[in-house]
C-alpha positions in Angstrom: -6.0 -11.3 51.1 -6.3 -10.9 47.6 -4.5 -13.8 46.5 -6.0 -15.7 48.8 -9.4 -14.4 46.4 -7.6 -15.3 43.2 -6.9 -18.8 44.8 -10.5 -19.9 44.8 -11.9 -17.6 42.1 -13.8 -15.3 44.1 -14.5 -11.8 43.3 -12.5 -8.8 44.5 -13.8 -6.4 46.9 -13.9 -2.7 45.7 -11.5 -0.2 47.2 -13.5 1.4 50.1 -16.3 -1.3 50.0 -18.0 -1.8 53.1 -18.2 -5.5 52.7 -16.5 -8.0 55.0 -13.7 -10.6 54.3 -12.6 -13.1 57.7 -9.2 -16.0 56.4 -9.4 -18.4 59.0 -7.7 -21.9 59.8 -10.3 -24.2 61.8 -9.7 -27.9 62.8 -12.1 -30.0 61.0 -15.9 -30.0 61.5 -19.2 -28.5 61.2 -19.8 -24.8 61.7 -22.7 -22.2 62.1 -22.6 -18.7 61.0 -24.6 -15.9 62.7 -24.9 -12.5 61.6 -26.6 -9.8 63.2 -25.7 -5.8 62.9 -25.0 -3.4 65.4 -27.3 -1.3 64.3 -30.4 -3.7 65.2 -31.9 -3.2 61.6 -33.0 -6.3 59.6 -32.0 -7.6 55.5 -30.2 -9.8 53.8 -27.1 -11.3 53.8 -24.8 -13.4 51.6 -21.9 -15.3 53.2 -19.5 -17.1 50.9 -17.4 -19.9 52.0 -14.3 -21.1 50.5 -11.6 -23.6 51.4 -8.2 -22.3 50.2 -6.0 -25.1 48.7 
């Protein structure tokens, strides 16, 4: 997945970072994203999106 990160610019995750990273192929449209823990607690969240080339 890292090249796929170097592709479009984005930032590398740390070795043993907790953070998430999903490379997906969808058929063209419009898209929601939901996030919710499984904890139940509440904060923020940033989602990035990128289209690969």
């Amino acid at each position: 997945m890292a090249s796929s990160f170097n592709a479009v610019g984005a930032f590398a995750l740390p070795a043993g970072s907790r953070d998430a990273a999903v490379e997906l192929t969808l058929a063209p449209g419009g898209y929601t994203v939901h996030v919710s823990p499984a904890t139940g607690a509440t904060g923020e969240v940033l989602i990035e999106i990128y289209e690969l080339p």
